[in-house]
C-alpha positions as CSV (number, residue, x, y, z in Angstrom):
1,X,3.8,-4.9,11.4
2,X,0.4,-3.1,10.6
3,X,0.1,-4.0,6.9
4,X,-2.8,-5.4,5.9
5,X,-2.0,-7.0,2.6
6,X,1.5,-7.3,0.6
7,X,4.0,-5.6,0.9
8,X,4.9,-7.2,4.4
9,X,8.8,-6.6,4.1
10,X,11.2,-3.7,2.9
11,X,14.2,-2.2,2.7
12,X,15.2,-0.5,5.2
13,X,15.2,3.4,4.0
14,X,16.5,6.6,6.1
15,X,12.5,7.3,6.6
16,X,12.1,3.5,7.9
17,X,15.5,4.0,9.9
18,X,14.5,7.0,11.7
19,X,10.7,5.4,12.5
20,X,9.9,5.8,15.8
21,X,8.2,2.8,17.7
22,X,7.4,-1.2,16.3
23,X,5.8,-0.5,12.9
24,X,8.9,-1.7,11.2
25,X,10.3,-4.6,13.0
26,X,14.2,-5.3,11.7
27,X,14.2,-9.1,10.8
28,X,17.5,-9.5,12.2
29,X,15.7,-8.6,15.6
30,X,14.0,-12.1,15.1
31,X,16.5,-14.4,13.1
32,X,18.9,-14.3,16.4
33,X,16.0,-15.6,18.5
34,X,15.9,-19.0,19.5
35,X,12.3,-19.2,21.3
36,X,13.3,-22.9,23.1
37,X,15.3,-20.3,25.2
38,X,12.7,-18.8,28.1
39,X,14.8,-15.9,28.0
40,X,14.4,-15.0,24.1
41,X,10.8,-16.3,24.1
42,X,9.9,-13.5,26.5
43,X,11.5,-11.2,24.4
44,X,9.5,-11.9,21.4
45,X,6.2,-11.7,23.8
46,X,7.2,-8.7,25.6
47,X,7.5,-7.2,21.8
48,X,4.1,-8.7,20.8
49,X,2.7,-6.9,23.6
50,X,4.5,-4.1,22.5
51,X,2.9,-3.8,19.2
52,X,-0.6,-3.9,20.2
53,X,0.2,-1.3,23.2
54,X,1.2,1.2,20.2
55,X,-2.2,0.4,18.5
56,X,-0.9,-1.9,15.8
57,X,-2.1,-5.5,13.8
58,X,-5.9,-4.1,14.4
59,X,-8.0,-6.9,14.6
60,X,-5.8,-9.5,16.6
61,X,-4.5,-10.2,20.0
62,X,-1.0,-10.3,21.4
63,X,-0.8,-14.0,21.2
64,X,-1.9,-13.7,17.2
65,X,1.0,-10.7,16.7
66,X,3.2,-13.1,18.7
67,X,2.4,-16.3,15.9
68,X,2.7,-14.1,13.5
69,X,6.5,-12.8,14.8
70,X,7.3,-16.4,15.1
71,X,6.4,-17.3,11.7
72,X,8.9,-14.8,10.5
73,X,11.7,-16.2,13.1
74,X,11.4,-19.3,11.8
75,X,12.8,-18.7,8.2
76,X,16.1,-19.1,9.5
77,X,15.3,-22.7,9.6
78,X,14.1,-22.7,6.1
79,X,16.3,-25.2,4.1
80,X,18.1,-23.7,1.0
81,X,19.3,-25.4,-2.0
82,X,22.3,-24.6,-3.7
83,X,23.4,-25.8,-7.1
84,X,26.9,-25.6,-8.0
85,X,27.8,-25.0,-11.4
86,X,31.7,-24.7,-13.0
87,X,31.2,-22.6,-16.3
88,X,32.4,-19.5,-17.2
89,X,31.3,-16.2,-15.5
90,X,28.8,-15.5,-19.0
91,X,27.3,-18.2,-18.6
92,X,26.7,-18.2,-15.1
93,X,24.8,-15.1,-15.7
94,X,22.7,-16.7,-18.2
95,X,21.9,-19.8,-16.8
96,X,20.7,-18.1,-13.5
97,X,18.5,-15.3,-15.8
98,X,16.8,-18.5,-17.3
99,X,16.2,-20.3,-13.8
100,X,14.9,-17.2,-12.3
101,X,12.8,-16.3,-14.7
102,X,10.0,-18.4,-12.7
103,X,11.0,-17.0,-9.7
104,X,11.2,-13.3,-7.9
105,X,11.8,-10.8,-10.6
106,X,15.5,-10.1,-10.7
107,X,16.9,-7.4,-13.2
108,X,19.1,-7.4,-15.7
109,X,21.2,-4.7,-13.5
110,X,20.9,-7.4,-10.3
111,X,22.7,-9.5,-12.1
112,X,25.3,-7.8,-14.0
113,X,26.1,-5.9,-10.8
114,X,27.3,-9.8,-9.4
115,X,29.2,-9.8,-12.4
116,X,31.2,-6.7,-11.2
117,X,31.0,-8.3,-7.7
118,X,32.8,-11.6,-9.1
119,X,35.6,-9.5,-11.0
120,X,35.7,-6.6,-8.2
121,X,36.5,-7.9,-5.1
122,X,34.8,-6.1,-2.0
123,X,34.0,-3.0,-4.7
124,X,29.7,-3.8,-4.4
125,X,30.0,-3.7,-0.7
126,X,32.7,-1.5,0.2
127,X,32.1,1.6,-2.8
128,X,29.0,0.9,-4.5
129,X,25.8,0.3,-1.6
130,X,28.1,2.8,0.9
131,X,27.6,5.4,-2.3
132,X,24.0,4.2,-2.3
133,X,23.3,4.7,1.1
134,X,25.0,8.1,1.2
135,X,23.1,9.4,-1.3
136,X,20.1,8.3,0.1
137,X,21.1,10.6,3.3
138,X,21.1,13.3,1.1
139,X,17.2,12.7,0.1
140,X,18.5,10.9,-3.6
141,X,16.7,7.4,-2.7
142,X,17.6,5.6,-5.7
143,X,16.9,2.2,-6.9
144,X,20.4,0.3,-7.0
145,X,19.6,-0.7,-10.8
146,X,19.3,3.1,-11.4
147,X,22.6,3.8,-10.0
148,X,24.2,1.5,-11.6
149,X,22.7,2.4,-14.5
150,X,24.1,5.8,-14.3
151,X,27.4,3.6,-14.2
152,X,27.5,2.3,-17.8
153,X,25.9,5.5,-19.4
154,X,28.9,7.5,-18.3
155,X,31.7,4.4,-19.1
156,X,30.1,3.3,-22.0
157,X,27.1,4.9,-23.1
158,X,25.3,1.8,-22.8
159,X,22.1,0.7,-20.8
160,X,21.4,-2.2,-22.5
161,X,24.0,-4.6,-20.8
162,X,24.4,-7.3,-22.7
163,X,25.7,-5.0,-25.4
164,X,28.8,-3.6,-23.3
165,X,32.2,-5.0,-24.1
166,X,32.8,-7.8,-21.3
167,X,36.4,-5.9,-20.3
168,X,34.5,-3.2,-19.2
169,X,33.5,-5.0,-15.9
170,X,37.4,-5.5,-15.4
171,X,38.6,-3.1,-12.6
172,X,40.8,-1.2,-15.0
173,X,37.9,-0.1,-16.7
174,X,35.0,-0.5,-14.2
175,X,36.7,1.6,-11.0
176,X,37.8,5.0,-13.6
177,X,33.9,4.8,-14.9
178,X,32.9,4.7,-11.3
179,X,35.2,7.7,-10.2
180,X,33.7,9.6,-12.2
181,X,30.0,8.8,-11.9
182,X,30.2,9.3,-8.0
183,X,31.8,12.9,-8.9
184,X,28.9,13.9,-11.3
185,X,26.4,13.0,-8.8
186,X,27.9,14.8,-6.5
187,X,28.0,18.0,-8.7
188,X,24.4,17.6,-9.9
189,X,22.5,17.3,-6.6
190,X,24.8,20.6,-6.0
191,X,23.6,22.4,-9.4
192,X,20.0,20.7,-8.1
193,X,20.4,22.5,-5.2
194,X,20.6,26.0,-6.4
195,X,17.0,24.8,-8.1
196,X,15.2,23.8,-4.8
197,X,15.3,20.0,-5.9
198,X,16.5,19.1,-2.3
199,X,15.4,15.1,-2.9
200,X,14.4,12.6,-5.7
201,X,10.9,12.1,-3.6
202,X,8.8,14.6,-5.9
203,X,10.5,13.8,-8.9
204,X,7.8,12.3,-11.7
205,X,10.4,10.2,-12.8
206,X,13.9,9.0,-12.3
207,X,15.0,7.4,-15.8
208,X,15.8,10.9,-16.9
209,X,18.4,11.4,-13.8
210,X,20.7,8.5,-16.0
211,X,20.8,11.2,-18.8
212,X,21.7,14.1,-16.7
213,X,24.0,12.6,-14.8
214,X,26.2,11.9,-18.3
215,X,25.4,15.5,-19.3
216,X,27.5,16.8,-15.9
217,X,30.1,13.9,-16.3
218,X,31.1,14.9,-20.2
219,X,30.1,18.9,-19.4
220,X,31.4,20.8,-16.2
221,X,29.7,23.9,-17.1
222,X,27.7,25.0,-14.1
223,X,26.8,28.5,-16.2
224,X,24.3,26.7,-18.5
225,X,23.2,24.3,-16.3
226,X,19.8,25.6,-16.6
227,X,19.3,24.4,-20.5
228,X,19.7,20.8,-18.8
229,X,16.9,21.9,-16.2
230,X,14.9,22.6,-19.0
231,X,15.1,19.5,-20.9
232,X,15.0,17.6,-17.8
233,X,12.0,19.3,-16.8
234,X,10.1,19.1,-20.3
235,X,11.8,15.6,-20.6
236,X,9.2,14.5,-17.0
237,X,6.4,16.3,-18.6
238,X,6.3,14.3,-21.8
239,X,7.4,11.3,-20.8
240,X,10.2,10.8,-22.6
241,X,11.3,7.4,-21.3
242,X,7.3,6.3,-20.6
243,X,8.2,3.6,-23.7
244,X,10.7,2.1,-24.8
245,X,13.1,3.6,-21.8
246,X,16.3,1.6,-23.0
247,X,16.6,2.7,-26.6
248,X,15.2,6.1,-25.4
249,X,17.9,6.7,-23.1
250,X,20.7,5.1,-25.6
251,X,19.1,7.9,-28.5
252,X,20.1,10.1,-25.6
253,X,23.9,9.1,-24.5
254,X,24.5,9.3,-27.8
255,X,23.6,12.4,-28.5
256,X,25.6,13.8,-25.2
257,X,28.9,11.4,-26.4
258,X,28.8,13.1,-30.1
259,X,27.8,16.9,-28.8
260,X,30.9,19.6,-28.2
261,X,28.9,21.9,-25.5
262,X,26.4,21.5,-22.9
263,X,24.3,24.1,-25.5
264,X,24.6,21.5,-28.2
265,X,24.2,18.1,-26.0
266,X,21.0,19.7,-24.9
267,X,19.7,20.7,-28.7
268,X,20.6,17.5,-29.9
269,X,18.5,15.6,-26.9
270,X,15.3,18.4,-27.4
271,X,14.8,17.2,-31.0
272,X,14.3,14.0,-30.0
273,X,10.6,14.8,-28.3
274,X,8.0,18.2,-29.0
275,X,8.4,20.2,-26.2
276,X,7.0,23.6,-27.2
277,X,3.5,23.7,-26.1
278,X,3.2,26.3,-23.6
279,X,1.4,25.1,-20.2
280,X,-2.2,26.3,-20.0
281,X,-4.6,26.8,-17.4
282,X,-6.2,22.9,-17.9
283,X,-2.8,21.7,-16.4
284,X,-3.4,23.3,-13.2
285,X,-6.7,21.8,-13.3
286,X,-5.8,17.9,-12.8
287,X,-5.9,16.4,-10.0
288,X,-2.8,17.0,-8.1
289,X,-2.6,13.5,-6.7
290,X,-2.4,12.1,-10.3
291,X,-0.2,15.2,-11.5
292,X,3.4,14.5,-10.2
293,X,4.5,16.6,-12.7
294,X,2.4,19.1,-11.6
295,X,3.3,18.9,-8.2
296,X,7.0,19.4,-9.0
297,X,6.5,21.9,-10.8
298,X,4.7,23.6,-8.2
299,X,6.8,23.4,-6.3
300,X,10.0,24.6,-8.2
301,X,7.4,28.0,-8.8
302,X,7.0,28.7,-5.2
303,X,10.7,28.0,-4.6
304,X,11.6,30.2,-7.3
305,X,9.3,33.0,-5.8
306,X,11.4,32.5,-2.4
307,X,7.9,31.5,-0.7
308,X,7.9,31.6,3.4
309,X,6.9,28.5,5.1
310,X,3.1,29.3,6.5
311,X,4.5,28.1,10.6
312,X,5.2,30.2,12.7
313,X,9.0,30.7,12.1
314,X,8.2,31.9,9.2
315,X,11.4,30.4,7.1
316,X,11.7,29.8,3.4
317,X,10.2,26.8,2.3
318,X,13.2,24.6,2.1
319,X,15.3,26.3,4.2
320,X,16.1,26.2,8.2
321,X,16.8,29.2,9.0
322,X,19.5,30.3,6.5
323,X,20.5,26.7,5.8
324,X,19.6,24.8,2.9
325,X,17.4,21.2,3.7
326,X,18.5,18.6,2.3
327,X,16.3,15.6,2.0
328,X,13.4,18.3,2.2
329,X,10.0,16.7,1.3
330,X,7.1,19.2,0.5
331,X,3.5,18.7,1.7
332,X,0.6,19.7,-0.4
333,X,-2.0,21.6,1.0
334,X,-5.7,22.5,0.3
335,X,-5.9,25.6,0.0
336,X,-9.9,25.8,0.1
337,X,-10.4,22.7,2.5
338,X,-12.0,19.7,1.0
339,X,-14.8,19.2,3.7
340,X,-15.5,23.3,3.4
341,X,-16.5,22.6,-0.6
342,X,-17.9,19.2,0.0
343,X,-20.9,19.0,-1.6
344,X,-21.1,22.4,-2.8
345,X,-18.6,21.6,-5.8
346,X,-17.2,18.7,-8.4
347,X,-15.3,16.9,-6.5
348,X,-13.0,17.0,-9.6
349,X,-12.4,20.8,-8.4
350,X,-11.4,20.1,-5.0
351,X,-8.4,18.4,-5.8
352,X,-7.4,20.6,-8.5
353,X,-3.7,21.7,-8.3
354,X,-4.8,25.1,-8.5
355,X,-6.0,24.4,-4.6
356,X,-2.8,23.6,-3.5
357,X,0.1,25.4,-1.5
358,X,3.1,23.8,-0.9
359,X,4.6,23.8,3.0
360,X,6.9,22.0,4.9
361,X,6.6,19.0,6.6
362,X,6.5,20.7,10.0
363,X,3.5,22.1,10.3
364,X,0.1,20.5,11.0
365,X,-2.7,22.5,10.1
366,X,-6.2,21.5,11.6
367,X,-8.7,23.1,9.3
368,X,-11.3,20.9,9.6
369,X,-14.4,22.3,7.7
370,X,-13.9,26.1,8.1
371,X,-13.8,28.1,5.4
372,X,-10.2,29.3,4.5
373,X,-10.1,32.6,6.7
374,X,-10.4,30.7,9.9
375,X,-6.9,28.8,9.7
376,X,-5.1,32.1,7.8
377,X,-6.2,33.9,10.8
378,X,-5.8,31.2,13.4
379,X,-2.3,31.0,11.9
380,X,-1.4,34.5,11.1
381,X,-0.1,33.4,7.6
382,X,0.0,36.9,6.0
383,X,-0.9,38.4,3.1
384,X,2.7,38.3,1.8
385,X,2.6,34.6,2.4
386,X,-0.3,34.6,0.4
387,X,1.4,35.8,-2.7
388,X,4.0,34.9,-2.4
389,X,2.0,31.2,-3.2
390,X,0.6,33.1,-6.4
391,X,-2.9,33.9,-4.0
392,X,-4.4,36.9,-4.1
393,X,-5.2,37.9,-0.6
394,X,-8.5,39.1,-1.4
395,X,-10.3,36.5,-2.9
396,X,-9.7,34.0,-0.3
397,X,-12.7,34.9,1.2
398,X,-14.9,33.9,-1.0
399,X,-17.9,31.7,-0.2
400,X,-18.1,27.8,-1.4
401,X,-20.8,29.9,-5.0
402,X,-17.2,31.7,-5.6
403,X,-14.8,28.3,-5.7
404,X,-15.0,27.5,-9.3
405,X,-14.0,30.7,-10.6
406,X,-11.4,31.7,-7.7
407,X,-9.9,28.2,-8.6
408,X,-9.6,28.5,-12.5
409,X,-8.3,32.1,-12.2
410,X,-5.0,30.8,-10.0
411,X,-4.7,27.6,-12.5
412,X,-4.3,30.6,-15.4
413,X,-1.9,32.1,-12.9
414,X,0.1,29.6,-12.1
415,X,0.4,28.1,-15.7
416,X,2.2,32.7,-16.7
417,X,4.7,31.8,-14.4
418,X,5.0,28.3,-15.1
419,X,6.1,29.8,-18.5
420,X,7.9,32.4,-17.1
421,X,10.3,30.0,-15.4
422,X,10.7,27.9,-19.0
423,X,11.3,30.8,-20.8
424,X,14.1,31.7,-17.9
425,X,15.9,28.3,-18.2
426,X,15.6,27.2,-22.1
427,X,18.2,27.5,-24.2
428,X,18.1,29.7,-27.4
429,X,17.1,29.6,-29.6
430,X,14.4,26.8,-28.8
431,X,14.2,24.2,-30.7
432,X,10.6,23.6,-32.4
């Protein structure tokens, strides 16, 4: 209800469904409305009211909020033309492509995924979204095309759709593919797991997820699991599916489909991209709100060094006690607060990854302008906590003079254990 420009509708997410209040207002609240009813006018009013109570839709009244909730309502009496068409299934799909092509984007995978619907009775809605959903619990919000992508690359080893044998959407085919999709996602958020990756939120990309997903479908071998880290990892930091993502990822499910091991699948898929170049101080120097590689990789180092949460509990960033989060988000933290350096240093520097800590979503620390001691103090966050972020507890100290080279020296830091952890993970020998 408080957007100011498009989007003004979503789908409903697990962060949307646990929102608290009338930000998101379901539009099957309205649709049953039928405001020549006193009774289910008031409603809508007493809800208009409540938005602007809440401090929502700045700017107008509750009258305006209550137009505005109308004007949604009143799609249900929208009129909606239907065209019927008797062809075959084929060229259903192709006819409705063409005719939509003026119209909301629709994806190739939107409409091959009515094709399984038409040959699948009940399979969309009763396996496929519940899967969706379900994983989505477990912090892997996925795009439905992605998902179903995953699909064909483990039953075919296609992603280009038009290219997969038409018998393939047939339920003798289509339910065994899908069997054992759901099994190897499964299995990989669990090997994920053992990483720290708790959610796809901090991912820098999701393409490469299709490709993994086939390398723990063909190869159950949880030992070497780390070799597939690796190339996922150096996979996000190149960009290996920035282009052309469809022949990119075919390149790829090939390469798995002809491999014999995990070791060799993962070889085959390293040549494809150089990978090699060590990570350097510079990378820690980008912005980290234009770095999402950096970020995840950030935080997969502070995981790895079994980093404590800086609240007062005190518990492993991740973790609940001795439990495992899953759907666990990170926070990124300034390190050296941004109003403390203001105009004493490029603002370039501020936002430099090598100013950032990485804590849960818990805590809320007011920092305000002080200089760093004030809210280690206020907050007791030790000196092992510190470390244990790759600080050193004595320079934190410093004055605003001090920034630029306290900065660059935990950038070089972070980028000797960034190539620590590689070094831990890739296969050997490494492919040049």
């Amino acid at each position: 209800m408080n957007a100011k420009e498009a989007p003004y509708f979503f789908v409903a997410d697990a962060v949307i469904r646990k929102a608290i209040g009338s930000r998101y207002v379901p539009l099957s609240r309205l649709l049953v409305l039928e405001t020549s009813k006193e009774r289910d006018q008031k409603v809508l009013q007493d809800l208009a009211r409540q938005i602007k109570i809440e401090g929502l839709c700045d700017g107008m009244d509750a009258m305006e909020v209550y137009t505005r909730l109308d004007r949604v309502r009143k799609i249900r009496d929208k009129d909606l033309v239907a065209i019927t068409v008797d062809h075959e299934l084929e060229d259903v799909v192709e006819i409705f492509s063409r005719l939509n092509s003026r119209g909301t984007r629709v994806t190739e995978a939107d409409i091959y995924l009515g094709v399984v619907a038409a040959k699948n009775s009940g399979w969309v809605r009763e396996t496929f979204l519940p899967y969706l959903t379900k994983l989505g619990d477990s912090g892997f919000e996925l795009d439905p095309n992605l998902l179903f992508r995953t699909l064909t690359g483990v039953g075919s080893k296609k992603v280009r759709f038009k290219e997969i044998q038409d018998d393939f959407w047939e339920p003798k085919r289509i339910v065994p593919a899908w069997n054992r999709t759901a099994d190897a996602w499964k299995r990989l958020i669990s090997r994920f797991r053992e990483y720290g990756i708790l959610s796809a939120d901090p991912m820098p990309t999701q393409a490469a997820l299709v490709t993994m997903v086939s390398l723990v479908d063909k190869f159950d071998d949880s030992s070497s699991f780390r070799y597939a880290l690796y190339w996922f990892l150096q996979a996000s930091r190149f960009g290996r599916y920035s282009g052309s993502g469809a022949t990119s990822l075919e390149e790829d499910l090939r390469d798995i489909s002809e491999a014999t091991s995990l070791d060799d699948a993962v070889h085959r898929l390293l040549r494809r991209f150089s990978h090699t170049a060590p990570m350097i101080a510079d990378d820690f120097m980008r912005d980290y709100s234009d770095s999402r590689f950096g970020r995840f990789l950030l935080y997969l180092l502070v995981y790895r060094n079994k980093a404590q949460d800086w609240d007062t509990h005190g518990h492993r960033v991740g973790f609940e006690g001795l439990a495992l989060l899953s759907d666990f988000r990170p926070q990124w933290h300034h390190i050296f607060p941004k109003k403390y350096l203001e105009g004493h240093v490029d603002e370039d520097l501020v936002n430099a990854l090598g100013n950032i800590a990485v804590i849960g979503p818990e805590i809320n620390i007011r920092i305000s302008a002080k200089d760093p001691m004030k809210y280690i103090t206020k907050y007791k966050i030790s000196d092992e906590k510190l470390s244990q972020q790759f600080i050193d507890p004595g320079s934190i100290s410093l004055s605003q003079s001090g920034y630029k080279t306290w900065v660059q020296g935990r950038a070089s830091r972070l980028a000797e254990v960034a190539n620590e952890f590689f070094a831990a993970i890739a296969p050997l020998p490494l492919i040049v």
